[in-house]
C-alpha positions as CSV (number, residue, x, y, z in Angstrom):
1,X,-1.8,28.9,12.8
2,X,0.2,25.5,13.1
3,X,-1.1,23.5,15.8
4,X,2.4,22.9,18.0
5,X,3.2,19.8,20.1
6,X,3.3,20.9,22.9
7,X,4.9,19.3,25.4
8,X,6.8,16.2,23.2
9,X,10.3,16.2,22.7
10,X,11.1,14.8,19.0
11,X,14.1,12.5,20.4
12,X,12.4,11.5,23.1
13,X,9.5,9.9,21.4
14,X,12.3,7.6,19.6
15,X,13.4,6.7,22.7
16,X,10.7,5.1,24.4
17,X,7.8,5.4,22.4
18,X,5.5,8.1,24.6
19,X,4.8,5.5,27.0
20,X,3.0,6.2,30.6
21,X,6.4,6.3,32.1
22,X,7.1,9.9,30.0
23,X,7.0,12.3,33.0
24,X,5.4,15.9,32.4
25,X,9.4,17.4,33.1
26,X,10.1,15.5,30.0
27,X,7.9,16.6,28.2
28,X,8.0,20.2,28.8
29,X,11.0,20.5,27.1
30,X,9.8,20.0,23.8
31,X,10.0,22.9,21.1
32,X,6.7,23.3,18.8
33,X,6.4,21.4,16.0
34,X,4.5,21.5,12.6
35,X,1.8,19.4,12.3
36,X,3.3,17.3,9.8
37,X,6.6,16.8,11.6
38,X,3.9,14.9,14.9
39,X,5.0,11.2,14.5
40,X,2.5,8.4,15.0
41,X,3.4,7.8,18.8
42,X,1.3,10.6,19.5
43,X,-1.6,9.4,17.8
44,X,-0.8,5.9,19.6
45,X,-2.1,7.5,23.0
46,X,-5.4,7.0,21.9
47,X,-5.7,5.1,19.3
48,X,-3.4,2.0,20.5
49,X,-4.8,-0.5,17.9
50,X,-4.9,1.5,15.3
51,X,-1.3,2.6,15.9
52,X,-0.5,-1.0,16.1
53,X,-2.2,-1.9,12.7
54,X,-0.3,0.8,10.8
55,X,2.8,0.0,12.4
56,X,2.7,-3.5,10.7
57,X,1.6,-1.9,7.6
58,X,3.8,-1.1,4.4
59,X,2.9,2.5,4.6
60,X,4.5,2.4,7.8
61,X,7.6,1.0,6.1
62,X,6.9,3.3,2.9
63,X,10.5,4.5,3.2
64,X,14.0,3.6,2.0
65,X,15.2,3.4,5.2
66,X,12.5,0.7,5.9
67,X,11.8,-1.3,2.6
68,X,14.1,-2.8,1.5
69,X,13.2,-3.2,-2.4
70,X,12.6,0.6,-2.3
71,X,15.6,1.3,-0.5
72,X,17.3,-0.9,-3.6
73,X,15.8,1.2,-6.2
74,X,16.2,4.5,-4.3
75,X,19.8,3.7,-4.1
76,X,20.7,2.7,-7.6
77,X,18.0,5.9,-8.9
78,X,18.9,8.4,-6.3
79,X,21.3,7.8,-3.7
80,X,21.6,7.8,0.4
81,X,18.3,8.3,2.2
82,X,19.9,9.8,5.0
83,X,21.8,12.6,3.2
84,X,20.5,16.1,2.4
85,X,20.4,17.5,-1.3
86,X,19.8,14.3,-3.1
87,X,18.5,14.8,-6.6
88,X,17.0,12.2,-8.7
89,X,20.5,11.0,-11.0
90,X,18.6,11.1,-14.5
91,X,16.3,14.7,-14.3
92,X,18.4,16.3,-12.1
93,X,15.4,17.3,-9.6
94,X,14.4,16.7,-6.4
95,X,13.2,12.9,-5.8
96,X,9.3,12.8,-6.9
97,X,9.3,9.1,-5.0
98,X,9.4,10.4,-1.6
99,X,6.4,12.9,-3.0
100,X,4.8,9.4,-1.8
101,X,7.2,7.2,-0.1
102,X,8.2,10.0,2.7
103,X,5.4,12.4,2.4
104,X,6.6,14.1,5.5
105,X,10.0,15.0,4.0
106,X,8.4,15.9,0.9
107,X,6.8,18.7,2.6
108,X,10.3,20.1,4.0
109,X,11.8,20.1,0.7
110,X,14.1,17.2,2.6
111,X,15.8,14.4,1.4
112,X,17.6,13.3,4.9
113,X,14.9,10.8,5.6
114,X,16.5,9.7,9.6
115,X,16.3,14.0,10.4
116,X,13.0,13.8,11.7
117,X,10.8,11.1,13.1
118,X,8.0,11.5,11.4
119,X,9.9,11.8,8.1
120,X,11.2,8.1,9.0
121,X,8.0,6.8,9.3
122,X,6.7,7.3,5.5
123,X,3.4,7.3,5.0
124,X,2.4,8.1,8.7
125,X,-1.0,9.6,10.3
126,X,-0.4,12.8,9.6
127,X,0.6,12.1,6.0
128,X,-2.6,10.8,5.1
129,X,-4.7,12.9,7.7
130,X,-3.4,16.5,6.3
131,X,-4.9,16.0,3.0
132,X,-8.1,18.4,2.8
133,X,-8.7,17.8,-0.9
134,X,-7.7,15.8,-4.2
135,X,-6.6,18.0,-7.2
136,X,-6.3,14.8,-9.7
137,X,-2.7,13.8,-10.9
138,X,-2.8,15.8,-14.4
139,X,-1.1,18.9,-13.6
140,X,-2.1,22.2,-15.4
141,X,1.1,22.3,-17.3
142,X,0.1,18.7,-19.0
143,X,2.5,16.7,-16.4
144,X,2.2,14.4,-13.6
145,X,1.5,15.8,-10.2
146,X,2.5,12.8,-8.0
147,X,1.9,12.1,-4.3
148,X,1.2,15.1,-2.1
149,X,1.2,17.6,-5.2
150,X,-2.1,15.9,-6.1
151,X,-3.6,17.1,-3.3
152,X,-4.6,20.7,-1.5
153,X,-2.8,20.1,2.1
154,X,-4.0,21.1,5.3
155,X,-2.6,22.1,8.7
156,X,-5.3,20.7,10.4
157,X,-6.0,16.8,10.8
158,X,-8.9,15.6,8.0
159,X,-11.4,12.5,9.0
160,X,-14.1,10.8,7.4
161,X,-16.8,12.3,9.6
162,X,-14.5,14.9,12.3
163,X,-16.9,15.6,15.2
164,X,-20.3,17.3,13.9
165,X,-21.8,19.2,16.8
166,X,-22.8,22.5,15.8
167,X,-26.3,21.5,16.1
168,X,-25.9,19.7,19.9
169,X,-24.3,23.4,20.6
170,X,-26.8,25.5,19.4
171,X,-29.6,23.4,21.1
172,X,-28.1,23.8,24.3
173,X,-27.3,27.6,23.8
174,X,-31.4,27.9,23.4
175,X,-31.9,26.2,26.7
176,X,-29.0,27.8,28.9
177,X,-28.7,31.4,29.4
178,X,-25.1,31.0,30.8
179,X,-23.1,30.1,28.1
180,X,-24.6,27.5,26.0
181,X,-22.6,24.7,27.6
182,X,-22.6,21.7,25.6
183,X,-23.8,18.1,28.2
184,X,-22.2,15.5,26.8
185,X,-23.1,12.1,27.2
186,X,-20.4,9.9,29.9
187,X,-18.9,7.5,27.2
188,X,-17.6,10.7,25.6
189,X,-16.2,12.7,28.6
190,X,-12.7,11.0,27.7
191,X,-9.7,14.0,26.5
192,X,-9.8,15.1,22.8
193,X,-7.6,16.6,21.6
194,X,-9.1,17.4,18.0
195,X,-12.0,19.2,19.5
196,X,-9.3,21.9,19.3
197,X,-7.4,22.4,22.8
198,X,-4.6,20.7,24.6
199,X,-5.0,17.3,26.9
200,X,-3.2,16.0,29.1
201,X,-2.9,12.1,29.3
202,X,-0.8,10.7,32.4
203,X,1.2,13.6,32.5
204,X,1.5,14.2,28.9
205,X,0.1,16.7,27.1
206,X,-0.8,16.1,23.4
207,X,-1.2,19.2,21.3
208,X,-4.3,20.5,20.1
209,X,-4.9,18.5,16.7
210,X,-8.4,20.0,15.3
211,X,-9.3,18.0,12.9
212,X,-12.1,18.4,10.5
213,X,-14.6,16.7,8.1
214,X,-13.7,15.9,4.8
215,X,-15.8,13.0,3.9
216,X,-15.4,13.1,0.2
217,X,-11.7,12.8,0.6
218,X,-11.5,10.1,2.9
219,X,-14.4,8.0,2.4
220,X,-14.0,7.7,-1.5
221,X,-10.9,6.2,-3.6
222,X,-9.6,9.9,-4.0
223,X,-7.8,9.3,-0.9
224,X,-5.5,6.8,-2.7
225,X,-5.4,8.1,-5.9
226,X,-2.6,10.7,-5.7
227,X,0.0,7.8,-4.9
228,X,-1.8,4.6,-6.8
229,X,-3.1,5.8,-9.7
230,X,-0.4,6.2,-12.3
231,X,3.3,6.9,-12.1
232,X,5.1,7.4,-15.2
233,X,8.6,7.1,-15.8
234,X,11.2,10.0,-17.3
235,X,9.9,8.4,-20.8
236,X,6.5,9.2,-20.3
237,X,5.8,5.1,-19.9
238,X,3.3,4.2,-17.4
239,X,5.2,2.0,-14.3
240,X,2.4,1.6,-12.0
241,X,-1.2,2.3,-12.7
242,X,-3.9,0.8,-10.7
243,X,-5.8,3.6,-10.7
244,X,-6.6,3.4,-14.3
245,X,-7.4,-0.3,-14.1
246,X,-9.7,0.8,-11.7
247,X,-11.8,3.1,-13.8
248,X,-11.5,0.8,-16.4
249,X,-13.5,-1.9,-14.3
250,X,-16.4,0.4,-13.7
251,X,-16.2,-0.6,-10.2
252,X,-18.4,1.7,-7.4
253,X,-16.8,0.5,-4.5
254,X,-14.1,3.0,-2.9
255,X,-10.7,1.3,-2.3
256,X,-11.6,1.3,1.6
257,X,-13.6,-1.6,1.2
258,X,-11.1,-4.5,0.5
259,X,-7.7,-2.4,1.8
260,X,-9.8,-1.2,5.0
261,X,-12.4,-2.7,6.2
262,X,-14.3,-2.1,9.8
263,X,-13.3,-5.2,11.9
264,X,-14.9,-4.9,15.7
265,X,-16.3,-1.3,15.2
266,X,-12.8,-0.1,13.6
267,X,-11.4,0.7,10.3
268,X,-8.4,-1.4,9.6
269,X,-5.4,0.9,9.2
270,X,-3.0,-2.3,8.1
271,X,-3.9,-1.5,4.6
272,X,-2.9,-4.9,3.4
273,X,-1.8,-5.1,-0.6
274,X,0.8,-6.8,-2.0
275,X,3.2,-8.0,0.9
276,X,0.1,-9.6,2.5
277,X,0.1,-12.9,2.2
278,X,-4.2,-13.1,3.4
279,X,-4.7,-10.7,0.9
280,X,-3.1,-12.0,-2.1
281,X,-5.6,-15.6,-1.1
282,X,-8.0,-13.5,-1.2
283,X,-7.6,-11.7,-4.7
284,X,-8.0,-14.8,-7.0
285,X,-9.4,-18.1,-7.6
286,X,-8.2,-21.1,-8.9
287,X,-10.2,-24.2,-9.6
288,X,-9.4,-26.7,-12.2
289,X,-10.3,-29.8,-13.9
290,X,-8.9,-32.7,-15.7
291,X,-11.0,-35.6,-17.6
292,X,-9.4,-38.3,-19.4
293,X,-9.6,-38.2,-23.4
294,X,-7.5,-41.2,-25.2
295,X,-4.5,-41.0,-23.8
296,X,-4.1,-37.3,-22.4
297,X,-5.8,-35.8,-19.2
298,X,-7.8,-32.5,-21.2
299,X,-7.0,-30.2,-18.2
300,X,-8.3,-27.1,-17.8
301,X,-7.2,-24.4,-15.4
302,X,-9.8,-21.6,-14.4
303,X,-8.4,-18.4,-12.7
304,X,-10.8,-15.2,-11.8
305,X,-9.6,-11.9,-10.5
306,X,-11.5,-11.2,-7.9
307,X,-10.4,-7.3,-8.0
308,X,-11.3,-4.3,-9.6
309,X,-7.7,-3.8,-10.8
310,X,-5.0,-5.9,-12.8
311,X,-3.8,-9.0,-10.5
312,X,-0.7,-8.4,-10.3
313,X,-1.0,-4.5,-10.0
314,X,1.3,-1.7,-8.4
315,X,4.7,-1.9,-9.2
316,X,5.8,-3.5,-12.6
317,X,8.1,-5.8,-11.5
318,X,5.4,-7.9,-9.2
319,X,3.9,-11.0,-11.1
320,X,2.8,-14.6,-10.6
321,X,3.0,-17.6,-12.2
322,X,1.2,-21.5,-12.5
323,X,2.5,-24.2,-11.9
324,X,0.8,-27.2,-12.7
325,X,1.7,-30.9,-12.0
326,X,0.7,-34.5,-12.3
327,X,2.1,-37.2,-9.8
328,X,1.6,-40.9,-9.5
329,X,0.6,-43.4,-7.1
330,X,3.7,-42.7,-4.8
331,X,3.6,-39.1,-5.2
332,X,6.5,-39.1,-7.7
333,X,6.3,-35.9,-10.9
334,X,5.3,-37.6,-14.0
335,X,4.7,-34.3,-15.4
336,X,5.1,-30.2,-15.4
337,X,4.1,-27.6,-17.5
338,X,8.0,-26.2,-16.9
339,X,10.6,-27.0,-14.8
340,X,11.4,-23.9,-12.9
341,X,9.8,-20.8,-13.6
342,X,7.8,-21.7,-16.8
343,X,8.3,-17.8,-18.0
344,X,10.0,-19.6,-21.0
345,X,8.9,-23.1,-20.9
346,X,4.9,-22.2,-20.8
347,X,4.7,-18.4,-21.1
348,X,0.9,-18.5,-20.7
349,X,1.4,-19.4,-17.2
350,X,3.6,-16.0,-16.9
351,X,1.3,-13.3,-15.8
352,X,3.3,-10.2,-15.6
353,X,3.9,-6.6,-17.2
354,X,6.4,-6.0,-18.9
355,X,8.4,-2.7,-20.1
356,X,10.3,-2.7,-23.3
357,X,13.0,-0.2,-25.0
358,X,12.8,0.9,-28.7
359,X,13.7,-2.3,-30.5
360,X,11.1,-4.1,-27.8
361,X,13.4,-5.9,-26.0
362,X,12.9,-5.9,-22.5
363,X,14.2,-2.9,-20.4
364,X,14.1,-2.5,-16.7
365,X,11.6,0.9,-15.3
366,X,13.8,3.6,-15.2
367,X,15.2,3.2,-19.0
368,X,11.9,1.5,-20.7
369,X,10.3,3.6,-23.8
370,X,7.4,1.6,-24.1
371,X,5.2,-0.7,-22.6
372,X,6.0,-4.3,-23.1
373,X,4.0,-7.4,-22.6
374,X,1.3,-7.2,-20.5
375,X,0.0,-10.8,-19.6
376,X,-1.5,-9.7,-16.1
377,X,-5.1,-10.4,-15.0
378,X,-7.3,-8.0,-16.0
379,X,-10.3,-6.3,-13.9
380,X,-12.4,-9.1,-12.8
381,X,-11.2,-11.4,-15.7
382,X,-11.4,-15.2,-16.2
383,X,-9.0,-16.9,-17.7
384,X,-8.7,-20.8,-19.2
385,X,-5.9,-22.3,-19.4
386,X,-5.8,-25.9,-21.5
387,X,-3.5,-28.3,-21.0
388,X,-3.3,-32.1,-22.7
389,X,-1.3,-33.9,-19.8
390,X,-0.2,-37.4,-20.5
391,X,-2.4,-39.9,-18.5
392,X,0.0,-43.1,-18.5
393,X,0.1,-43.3,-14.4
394,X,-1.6,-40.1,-13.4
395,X,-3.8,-40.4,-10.8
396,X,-3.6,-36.3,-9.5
397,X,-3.3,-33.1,-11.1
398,X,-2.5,-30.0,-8.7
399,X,-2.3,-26.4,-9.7
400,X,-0.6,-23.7,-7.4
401,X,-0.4,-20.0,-8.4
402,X,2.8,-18.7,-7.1
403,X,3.1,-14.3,-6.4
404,X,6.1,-12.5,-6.7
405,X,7.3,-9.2,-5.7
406,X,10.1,-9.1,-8.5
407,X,11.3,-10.0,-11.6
408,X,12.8,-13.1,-11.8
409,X,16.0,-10.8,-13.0
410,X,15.7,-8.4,-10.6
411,X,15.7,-11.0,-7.5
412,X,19.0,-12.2,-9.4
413,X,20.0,-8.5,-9.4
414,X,19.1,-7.6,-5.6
415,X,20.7,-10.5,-4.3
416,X,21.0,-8.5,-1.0
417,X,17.5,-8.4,-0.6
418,X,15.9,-11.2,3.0
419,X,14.7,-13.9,1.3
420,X,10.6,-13.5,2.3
421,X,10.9,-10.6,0.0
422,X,12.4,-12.8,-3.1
423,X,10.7,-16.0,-2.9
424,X,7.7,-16.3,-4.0
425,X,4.6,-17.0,-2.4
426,X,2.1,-19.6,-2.9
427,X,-1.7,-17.8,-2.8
428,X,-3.6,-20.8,-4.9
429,X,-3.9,-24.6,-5.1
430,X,-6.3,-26.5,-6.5
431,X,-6.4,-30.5,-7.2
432,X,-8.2,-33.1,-8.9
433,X,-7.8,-36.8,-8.2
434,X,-7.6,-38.7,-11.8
435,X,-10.3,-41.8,-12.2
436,X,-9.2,-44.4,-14.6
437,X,-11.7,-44.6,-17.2
């Protein structure tokens, strides 16, 4: 049986956010709801900074209603978030992108993302906390199974460790004739609702929300898998596929250990990728160096990928590039390796992936045939770049590594898009001061 929220009205929670001033009236007007229709607010009554780190999160703004570079594909690929019977325009079918950008809708066979709350929110609590099991992404039939098809879904709430007490129980049923009642220590007197029955919290009650242990699910990379591993397009070309690079590293470590680590005794539910600025510092180093030889500066530019996937990864259209410069006495340019972008200029600088049609032309994700250039990072790689710089009044040399969440084209393209999305961002630097010899 669905576990039903009890006592929460759907509208109301948009309204002010199931704060203490909710009174019980209010919330006895609520109709039951299935677990995966619960929005996060509910979840917020407890765990408050938890709530607040997903709510700052991309999964929390998974949707096309909230990101606006999805919202620009969805729109050009599909159509209007908030209207029902959208079908993806090439195939003809149901949308497999909200399979993982709008798991909740997914599960209603919905594509009016703004009917629900919790279909609003993406990638919520519930989406992630419903999955009981990973199936893999290769379906029987030889296809993709994206998203929530990759996994067996639950209607019960799935943690890393749930709440083992069977033991504590049958201990004190040996040692109390009256019902086996279960003492339980003071700091964990407080309401839970996942132990299986209904709380009340200042007048609210929050539904019963049983959740149970499923540690191989949500303490290993499986958890991620089903939306970041691979996602082909209609031409059977891989788009994104950080799970592969993954594998292909021969890493151990579980994606929880960079994109969630425990900070103060918690697990960090902000998930941070590639919109996160300390993140992307974090995922590479730069160091160079530059040494006079006759009458050029032999400069060379080391770069490691600190990851156990491709730097860039994810979506295809993400890349970064070098820019390196010399400047004299006052500070003034004496010389680039490309004015601009040096994708043309010094396409070794360029690290990107790039998608290509039958003649190998470039081609943008939806059309592409094949895959394209792929200059990216790899797993772990280092990488040297040499430059001969001309030393005639050098006197420093400074790299930066620039990210960027598009294509050069494609910010030309979106021109609609904010401009924190479109410019890029600087991650790297690295300088050396040039001694005359």
């Amino acid at each position: 049986m669905r576990p039903k929220l009890a006592g929460l009205s759907m509208s109301f929670c948009l309204a002010v956010g199931f704060s203490a001033a909710v009174s019980a009236a209010a919330a006895s007007e609520a109709a039951a709801e299935p677990i995966h229709r619960i929005p996060a607010e509910v979840c917020q009554n407890c765990h408050e900074e938890i709530y607040r780190q997903w709510k700052g999160s991309m999964h929390a703004q998974s949707t096309a209603l909230q990101d606006p570079i999805h919202a620009a594909f969805y729109g050009s690929e599909v159509g209007d978030p908030t209207a029902e019977g959208q079908v993806h325009k090439r195939s003809g079918t149901f949308p497999v992108c909200l399979q993982c950008h709008a798991p909740n809708a997914a599960r209603d066979n919905t594509t009016k993302l703004n009917g629900h709350v919790a279909y609003s929110q993406g990638v919520n609590c519930v989406a992630c906390h419903t999955l009981q099991s990973y199936k893999g992404i290769e379906g029987e039939d030889g296809k993709l199974q994206l998203g929530l098809k990759a996994y067996e879904v639950s209607d019960k709430l799935h943690g890393p460790a749930a709440f083992p007490r069977g033991l504590q129980k049958l201990a004190a049923a040996g040692d109390d004739l009256f019902g086996g009642a279960v003492e339980e220590a003071s700091d964990s007197q407080k309401p839970n609702p996942h132990l299986g029955e209904p709380v009340e919290m200042g007048g609210i009650e929050i539904p019963a929300l049983t959740m149970e242990a499923s540690p191989i699910l949500m303490k290993t990379s499986d958890a991620c898998m089903g939306c970041h591993d691979r996602r082909n397009n209609p031409q059977n070309v891989a788009l994104c596929a950080t799970g592969d690079e993954f594998l292909a590293s021969g890493s151990k470590a579980a994606c929880q250990s960079c994109h969630m680590p425990v900070t103060a005794g918690l697990v960090d539910h902000s998930m941070g990728g590639g919109h996160d600025h300390k993140m992307l510092k974090r995922a590479i180093v730069l160091d160079l160096q530059s040494e006079p030889e006759g009458e050029v500066l032999k400069t060379r530019v080391f770069m490691q990928n600190a990851q156990p996937h491709a730097l860039p990864t994810g979506a295809p259209f993400r890349n970064m590039y070098l820019k390196l410069t010399a400047y004299d006495e006052q500070g003034e340019v004496v010389w680039e390796n490309a004015e601009g972008h040096p994708a043309k200029n010094d396409p070794q600088a360029y690290f990107f992936y790039g998608l290509a049609d039958d003649k190998g032309a470039p081609a943008p994700p939806p059309t592409a045939t094949q895959p394209g250039l792929d200059s990216r990072l790899k797993p772990h790689e280092t990488r040297e770049l040499v430059y001969d710089i001309p030393s005639e009044g050098v006197v420093l040399v400074r790299g930066e590594l620039y990210y960027n969440l598009l294509w050069p084209s494609l910010v030309d393209k979106f021109a609609q898009l904010p401009k924190e999305l479109t410019d890029p961002v600087l991650v790297a630097a690295a300088e050396r001061s040039v001694v005359a010899p």
